[in-house]
C-alpha positions as CSV (number, residue, x, y, z in Angstrom):
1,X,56.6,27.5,77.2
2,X,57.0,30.4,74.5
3,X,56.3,28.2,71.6
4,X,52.8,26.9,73.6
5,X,52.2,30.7,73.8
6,X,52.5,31.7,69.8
7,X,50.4,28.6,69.1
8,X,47.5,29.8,71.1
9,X,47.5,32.7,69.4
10,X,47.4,31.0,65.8
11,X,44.5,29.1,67.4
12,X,42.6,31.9,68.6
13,X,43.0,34.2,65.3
14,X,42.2,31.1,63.5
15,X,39.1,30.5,65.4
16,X,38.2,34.4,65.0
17,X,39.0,33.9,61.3
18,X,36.1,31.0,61.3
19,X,33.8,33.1,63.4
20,X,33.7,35.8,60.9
21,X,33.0,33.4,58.2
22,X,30.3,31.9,59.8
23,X,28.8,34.9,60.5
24,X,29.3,36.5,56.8
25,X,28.1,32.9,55.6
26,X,24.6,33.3,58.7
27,X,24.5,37.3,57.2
28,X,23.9,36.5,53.7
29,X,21.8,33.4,54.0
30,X,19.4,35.6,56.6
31,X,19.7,38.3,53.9
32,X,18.5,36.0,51.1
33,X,15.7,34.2,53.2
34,X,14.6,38.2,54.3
35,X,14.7,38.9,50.3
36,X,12.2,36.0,49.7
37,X,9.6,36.9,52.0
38,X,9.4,40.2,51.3
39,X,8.8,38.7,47.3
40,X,6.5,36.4,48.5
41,X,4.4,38.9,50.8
42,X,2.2,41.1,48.8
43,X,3.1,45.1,49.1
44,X,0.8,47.4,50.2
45,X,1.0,49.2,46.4
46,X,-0.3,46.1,44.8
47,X,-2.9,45.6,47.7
48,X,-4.2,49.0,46.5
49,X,-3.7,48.1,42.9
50,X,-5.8,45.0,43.0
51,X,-8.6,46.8,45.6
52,X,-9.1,49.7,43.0
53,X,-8.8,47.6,39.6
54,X,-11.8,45.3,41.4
55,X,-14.0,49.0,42.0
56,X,-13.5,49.9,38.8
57,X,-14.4,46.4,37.6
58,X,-17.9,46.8,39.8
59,X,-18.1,50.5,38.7
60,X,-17.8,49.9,35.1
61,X,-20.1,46.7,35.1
62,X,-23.0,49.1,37.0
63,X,-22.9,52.2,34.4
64,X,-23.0,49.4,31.6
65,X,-26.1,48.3,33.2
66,X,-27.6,51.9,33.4
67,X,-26.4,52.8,29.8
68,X,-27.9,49.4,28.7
69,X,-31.4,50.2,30.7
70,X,-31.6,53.8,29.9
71,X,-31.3,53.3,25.9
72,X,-34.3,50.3,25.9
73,X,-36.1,52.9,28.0
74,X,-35.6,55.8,25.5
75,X,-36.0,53.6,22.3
76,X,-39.5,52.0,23.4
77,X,-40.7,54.9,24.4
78,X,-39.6,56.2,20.9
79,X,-41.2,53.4,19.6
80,X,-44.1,53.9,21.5
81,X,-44.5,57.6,20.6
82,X,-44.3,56.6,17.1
83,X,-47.0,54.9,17.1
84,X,-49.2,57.0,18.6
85,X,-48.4,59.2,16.0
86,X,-50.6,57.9,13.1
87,X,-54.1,58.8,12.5
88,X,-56.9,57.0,13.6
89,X,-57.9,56.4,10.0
90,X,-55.0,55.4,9.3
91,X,-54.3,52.2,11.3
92,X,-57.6,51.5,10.2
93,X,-56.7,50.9,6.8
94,X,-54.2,48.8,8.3
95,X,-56.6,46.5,9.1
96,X,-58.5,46.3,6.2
């Protein structure tokens, strides 16, 4: 009955011995899978990234406008004021 004893306990330290391997293998597989969500889920620092590269796209495209606007504004009213300019006689003679 001694030798039935011994060979229980081979069994059950072998069967622990699995158990921890299984559990090491379950560990680093749930470790990995964890790993590739986290890559695949967008941070919140590139969330913010992204949301303030778009502003400045929006902000950028607006004082282009204004700029744009502004100098066809100065330089027809420059234009205009040029013309105004000349004499009365003179654009007369322009015409002739």
């Amino acid at each position: 009955m001694k030798a039935q004893a011994r060979r229980h306990t081979k069994d059950a330290a072998l069967l622990t011995s699995l158990a921890e391997s299984i559990g090491a293998a379950l560990g680093t597989i749930a470790a990995k899978a964890n790993a590739a969500q986290k890559v695949l889920t967008r941070s919140s620092a590139a969330h913010i990234v992204e949301r303030e590269g778009k502003r400045l796209a929006r902000r950028t495209k607006t004082v282009v406008r204004r700029t744009r606007k502004a100098a066809a504004a100065s330089l027809k009213r420059s234009k205009v004021g040029l013309r105004r300019a000349t004499s009365p006689t003179k654009r007369a003679a322009r015409r002739r």
